[in-house]
C-alpha positions as CSV (number, residue, x, y, z in Angstrom):
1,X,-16.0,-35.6,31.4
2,X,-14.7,-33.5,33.7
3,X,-14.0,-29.7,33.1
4,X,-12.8,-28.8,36.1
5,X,-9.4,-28.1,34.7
6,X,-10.3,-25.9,31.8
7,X,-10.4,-22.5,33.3
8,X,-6.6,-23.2,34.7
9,X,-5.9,-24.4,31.6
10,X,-7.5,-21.4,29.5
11,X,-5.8,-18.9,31.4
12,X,-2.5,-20.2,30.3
13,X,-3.3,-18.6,27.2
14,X,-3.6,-14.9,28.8
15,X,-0.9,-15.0,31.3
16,X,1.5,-16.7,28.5
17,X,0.5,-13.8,25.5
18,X,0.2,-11.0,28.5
19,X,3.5,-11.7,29.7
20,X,5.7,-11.4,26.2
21,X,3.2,-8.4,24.9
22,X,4.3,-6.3,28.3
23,X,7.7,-7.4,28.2
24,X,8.2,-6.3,24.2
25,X,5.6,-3.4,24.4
26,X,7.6,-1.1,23.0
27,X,7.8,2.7,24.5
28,X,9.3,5.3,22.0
29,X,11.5,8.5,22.4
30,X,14.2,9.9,20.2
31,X,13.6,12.5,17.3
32,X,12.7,12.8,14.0
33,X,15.4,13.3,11.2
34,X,15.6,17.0,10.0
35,X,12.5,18.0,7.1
36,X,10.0,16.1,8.6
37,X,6.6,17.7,9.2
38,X,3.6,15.9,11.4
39,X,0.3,16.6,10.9
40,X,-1.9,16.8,13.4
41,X,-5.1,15.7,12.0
42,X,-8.4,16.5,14.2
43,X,-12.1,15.1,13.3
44,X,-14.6,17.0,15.8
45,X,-18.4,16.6,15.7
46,X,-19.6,18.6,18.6
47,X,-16.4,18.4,20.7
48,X,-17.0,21.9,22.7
49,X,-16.0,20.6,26.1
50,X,-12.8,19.0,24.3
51,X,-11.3,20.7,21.3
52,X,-9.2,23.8,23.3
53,X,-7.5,21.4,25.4
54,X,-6.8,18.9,22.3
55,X,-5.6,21.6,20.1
56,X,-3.7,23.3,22.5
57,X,-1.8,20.1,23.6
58,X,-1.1,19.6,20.2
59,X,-0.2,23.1,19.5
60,X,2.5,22.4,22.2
61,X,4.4,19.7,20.4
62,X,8.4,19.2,20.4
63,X,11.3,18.0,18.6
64,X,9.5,18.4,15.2
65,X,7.2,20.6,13.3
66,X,3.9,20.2,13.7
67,X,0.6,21.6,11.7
68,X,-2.9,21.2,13.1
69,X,-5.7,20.7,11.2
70,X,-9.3,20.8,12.9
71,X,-12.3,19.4,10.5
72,X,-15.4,21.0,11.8
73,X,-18.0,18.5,11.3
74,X,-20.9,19.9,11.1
75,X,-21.1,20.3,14.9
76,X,-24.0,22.4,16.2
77,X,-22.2,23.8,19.1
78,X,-19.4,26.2,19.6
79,X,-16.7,23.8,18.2
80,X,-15.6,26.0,15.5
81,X,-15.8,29.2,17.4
82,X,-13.4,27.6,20.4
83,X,-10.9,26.9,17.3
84,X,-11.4,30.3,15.6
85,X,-10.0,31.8,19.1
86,X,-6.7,30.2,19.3
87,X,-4.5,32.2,17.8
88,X,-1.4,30.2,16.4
89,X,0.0,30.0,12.3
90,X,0.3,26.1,12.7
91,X,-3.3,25.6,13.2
92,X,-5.9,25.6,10.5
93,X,-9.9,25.0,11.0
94,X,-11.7,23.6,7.6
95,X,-15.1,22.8,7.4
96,X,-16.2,19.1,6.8
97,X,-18.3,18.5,3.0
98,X,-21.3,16.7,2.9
99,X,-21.2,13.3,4.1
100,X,-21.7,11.5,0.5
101,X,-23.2,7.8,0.5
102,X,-21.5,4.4,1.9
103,X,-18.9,6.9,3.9
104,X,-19.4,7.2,7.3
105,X,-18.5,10.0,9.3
106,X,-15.3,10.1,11.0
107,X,-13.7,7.9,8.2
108,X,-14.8,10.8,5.8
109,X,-13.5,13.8,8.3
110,X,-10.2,11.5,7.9
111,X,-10.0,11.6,4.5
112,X,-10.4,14.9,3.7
113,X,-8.1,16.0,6.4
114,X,-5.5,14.1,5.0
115,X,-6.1,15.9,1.4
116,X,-5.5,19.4,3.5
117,X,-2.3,18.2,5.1
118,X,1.2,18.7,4.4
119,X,3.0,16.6,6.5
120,X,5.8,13.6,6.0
121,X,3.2,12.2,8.6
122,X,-0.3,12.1,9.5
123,X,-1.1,11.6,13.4
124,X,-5.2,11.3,13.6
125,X,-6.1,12.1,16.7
126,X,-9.2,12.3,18.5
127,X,-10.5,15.4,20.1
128,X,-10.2,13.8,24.0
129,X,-7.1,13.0,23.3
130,X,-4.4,15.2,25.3
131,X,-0.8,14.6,23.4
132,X,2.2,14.4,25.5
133,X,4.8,17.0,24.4
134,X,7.4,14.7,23.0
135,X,4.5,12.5,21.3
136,X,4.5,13.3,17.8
137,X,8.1,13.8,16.9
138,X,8.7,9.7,18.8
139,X,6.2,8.3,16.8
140,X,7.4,9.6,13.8
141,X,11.0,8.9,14.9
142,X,10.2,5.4,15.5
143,X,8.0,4.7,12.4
144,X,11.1,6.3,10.0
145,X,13.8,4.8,12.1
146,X,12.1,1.0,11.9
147,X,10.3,1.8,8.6
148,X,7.1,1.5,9.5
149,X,4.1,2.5,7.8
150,X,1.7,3.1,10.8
151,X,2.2,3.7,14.6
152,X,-0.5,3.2,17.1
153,X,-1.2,2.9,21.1
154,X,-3.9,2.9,23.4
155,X,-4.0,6.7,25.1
156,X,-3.6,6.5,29.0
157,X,-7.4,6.4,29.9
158,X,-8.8,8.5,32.7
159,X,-11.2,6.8,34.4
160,X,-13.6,8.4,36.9
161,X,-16.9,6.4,37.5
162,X,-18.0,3.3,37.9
163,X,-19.7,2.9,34.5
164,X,-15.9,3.8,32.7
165,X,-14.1,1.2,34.9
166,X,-17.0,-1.6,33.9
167,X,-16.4,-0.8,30.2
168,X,-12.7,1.1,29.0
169,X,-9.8,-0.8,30.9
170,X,-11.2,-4.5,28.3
171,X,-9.1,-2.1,25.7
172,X,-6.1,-2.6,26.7
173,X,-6.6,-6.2,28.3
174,X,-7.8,-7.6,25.2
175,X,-4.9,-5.9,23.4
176,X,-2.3,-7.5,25.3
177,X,-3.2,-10.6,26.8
178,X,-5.1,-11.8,23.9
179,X,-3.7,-11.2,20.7
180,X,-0.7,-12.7,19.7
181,X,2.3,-10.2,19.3
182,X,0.2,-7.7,20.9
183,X,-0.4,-6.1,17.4
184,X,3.4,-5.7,17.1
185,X,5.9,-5.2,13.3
186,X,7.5,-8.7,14.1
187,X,3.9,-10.0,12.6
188,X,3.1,-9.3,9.5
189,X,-0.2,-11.1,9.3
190,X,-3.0,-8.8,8.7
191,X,-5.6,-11.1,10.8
192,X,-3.3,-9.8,14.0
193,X,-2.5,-6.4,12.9
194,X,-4.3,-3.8,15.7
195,X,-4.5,0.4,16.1
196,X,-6.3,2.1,18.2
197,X,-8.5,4.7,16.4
198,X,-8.6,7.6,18.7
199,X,-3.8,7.5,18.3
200,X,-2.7,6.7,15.0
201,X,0.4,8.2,12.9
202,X,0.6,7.0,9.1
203,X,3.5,7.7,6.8
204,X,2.7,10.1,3.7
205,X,3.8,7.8,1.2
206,X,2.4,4.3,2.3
207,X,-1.0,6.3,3.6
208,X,-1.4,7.5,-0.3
209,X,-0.5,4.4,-1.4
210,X,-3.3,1.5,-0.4
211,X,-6.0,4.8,-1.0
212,X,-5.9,6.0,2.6
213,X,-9.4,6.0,4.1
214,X,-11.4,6.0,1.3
215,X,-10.3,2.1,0.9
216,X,-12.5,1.7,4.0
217,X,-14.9,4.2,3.6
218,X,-17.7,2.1,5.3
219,X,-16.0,1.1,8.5
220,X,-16.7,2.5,11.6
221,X,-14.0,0.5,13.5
222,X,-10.9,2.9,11.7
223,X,-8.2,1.9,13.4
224,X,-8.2,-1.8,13.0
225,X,-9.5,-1.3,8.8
226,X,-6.4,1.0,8.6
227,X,-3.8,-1.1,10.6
228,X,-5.3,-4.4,7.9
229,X,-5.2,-3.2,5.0
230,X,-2.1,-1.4,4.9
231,X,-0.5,-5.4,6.1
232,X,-2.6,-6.4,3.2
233,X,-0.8,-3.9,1.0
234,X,2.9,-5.4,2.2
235,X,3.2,-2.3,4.6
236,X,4.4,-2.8,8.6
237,X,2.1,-1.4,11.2
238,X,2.8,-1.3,14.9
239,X,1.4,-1.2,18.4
240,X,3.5,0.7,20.6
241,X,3.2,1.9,24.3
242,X,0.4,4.5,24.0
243,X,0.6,5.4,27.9
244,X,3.4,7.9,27.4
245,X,2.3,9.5,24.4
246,X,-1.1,10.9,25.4
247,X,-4.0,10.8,27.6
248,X,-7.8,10.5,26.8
249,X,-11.2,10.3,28.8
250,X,-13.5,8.4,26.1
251,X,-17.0,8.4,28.1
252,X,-18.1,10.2,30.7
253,X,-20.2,7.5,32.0
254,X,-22.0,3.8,31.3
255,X,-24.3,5.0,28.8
256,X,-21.8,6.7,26.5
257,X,-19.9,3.3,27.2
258,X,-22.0,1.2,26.0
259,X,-22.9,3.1,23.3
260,X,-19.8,3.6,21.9
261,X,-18.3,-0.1,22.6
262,X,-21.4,-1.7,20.8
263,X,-20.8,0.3,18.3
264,X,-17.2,-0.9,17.5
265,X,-18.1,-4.2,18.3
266,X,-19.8,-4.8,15.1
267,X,-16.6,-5.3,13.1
268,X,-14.7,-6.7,16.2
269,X,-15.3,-9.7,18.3
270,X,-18.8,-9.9,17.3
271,X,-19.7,-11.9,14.8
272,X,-21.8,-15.1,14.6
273,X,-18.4,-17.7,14.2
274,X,-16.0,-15.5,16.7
275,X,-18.1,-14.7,19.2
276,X,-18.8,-18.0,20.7
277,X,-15.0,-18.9,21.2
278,X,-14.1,-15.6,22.7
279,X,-17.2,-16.2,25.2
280,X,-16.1,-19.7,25.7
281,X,-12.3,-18.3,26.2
282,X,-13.1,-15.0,28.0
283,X,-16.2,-16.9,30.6
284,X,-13.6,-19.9,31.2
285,X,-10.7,-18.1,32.2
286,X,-11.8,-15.3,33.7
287,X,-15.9,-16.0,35.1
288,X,-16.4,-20.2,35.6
289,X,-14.0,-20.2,38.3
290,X,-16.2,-18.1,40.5
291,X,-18.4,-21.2,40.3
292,X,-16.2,-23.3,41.3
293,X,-14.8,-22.0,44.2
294,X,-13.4,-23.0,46.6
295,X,-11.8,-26.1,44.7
296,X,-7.7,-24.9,44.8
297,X,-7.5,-24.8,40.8
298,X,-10.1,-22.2,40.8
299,X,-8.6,-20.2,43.6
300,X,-5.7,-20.2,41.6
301,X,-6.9,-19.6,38.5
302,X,-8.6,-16.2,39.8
303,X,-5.6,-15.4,41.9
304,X,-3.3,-15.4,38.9
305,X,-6.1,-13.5,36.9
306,X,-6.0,-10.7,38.9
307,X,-2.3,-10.7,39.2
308,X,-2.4,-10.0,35.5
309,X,-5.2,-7.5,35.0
310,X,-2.9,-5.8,37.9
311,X,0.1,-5.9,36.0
312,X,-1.6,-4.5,32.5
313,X,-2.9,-1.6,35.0
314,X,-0.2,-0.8,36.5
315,X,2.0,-1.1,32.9
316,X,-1.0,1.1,30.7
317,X,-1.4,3.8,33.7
318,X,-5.2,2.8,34.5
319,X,-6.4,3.4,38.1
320,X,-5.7,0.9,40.4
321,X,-9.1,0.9,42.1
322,X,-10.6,-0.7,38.7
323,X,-8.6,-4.3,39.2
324,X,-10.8,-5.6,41.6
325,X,-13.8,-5.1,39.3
326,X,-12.3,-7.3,36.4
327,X,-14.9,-10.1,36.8
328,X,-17.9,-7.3,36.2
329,X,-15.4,-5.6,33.0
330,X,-15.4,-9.5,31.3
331,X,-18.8,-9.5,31.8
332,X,-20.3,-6.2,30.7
333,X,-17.8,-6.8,27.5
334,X,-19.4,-10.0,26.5
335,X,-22.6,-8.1,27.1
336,X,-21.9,-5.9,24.9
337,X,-20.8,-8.3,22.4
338,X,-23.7,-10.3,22.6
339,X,-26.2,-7.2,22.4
340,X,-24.3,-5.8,19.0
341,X,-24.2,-9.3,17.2
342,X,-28.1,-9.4,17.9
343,X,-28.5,-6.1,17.1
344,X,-26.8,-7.0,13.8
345,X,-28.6,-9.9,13.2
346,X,-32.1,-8.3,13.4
347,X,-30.8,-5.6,11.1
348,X,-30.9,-2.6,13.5
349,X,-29.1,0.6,12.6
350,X,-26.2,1.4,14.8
351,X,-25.9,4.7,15.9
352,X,-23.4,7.7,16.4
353,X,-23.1,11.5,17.2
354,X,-26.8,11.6,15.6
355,X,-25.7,9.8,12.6
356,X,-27.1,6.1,11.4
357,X,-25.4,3.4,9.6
358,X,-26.6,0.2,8.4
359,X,-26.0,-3.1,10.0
360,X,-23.2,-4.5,9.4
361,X,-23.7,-8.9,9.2
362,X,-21.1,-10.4,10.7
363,X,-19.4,-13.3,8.9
């Protein structure tokens, strides 16, 4: 049998999803209506090197009312002291309760933050996350104006080593040139619904109604629990174009990478049935016709595979000196993939800002 075709044929699938989820992608502005409060809602565990810059971005919000609301989590540095020192009414430090059994961490932090706030909207944030002025009064515009329950996007990453442009930029690529409807309100199936944790705004009502975060008190993938079980509950969620909005460095190098993307992958792409058909779909597409070169189907295949990681670059704000690496980023994320499912397999603890949770088996 001859496979020579497949990879041509398996990067249809990208190019065809890529090009409606950029087209449709949709980038907010307007304003709230008049009475509606966001609130700003801040989980830090050890965050000294981020929280002033996070707080006082968030501080600086406009076209609605703001309150922000830090949750000290039992950081060890000078996290709450950096917080005590801005001076500002809107902004309010608590300190995070005992973690209590089968929560973990930041899913906790979330759920009590949420009990502290008084907004019309809750906008969890994480603490290297930058908001853009106008952020939080668009978001909320759009989810009241399109009534929907929960708006989400990928912050514009900054990327500044090698070991960040191997690992962050699969975010946004997977997001849009691999899931159907790109996460978008015009599906309603919970299988495709998306978030990205570290940019999500929830409305009051529909948050209190499926039980907020302590429905999924055992996740440690947030965003995606969230962004499902609110579909679940009959509510609209919605990817939107995050690159406006706000900016955010995740890791400051490989090891942080990897760390923290094995960690998610345990409730992502890695499990036992899935991960074999996204290597098969990923490897095809994107790593086989490096193999096969120079036959004229693989040239073209890779040709039009770097056309498209250029065009999600250049659309989601990533540096453009991290295209030509996309082979490498495909590889170090099924790499990553592969070492969580083992890890999860053999029963090994994953691991997080000092914290351990049980493996999760993947179905």
């Amino acid at each position: 049998m001859d496979f020579g075709h497949l990879p041509l044929a398996l990067a249809l699938l990208p190019i065809i999803f890529g090009a409606i989820n950029l087209a449709r992608l949709p980038r907010l502005r307007g304003l709230p209506a008049a009475g509606t409060l966001v609130s700003i809602l801040i989980p830090a565990r050890n965050e000294a090197a981020n929280i002033r810059g996070c707080v006082e971005a968030a501080l600086a919000s406009a076209g609605t009312a703001v309150e922000v609301i830090v949750m000290d989590d039992g950081s060890t540095d000078d996290t709450a002291g950096i917080v005590r020192g801005i001076a500002d009414p809107r902004l309010r430090l608590v300190p995070a309760p005992t973690l209590p059994p089968g929560w973990t961490g930041k899913v906790h932090a979330c759920a009590r933050l949420a009990e502290q706030a008084a907004g019309t909207h809750l906008l969890f944030i994480d603490a290297d996350v930058r908001l853009a002025p106008h952020a939080a009064a668009a978001m909320a515009a759009h989810a009241a104006d399109r009534r929907i329950a929960m708006v989400s996007g990928v912050p514009r990453q900054t990327i500044r080593s090698l070991g960040e442009a191997l690992t962050v930029p699969f975010i946004n690529f997977l997001l849009l040139c691999y899931l159907p409807f790109g996460g978008r309100a015009a599906q309603r199936n919970p299988n495709l619904a998306a978030a990205c944790g570290q940019l999500i705004l929830v409305e009051r009502g529909a948050y209190e109604a499926v039980g907020g975060h302590a429905t999924i008190k055992g996740v440690l993938h947030d965003g995606i629990a969230l962004a499902r079980l609110l579909r679940e509950r009959g509510h609209d969620t919605e990817i939107v174009d995050g690159a406006p909005l706000s900016t955010c460095r995740m890791y400051d190098g490989f090891r942080p990478a990897w760390a923290g993307f094995i960690k998610n992958a345990r409730e992502g792409m890695a499990t036992p049935v899935g991960l074999p058909v996204w290597t098969v779909l990923l490897a095809s597409a994107h790593l086989w016709p490096w193999a096969l070169l120079p036959e004229p189907e693989a040239v073209l295949t890779l040709a039009l595979m770097f056309a498209l990681r250029a065009a999600v670059t250049w659309r989601t704000g990533e540096p453009w000196w991290t295209v030509p690496l996309h082979p490498l980023t495909v590889l170090v994320a099924l790499a990553i993939q592969w070492t969580a499912l083992v890890r999860s397999m053999l029963g090994l603890q994953a691991g997080w800002k000092g914290r351990a949770y049980p493996a999760t088996k993947g179905a």
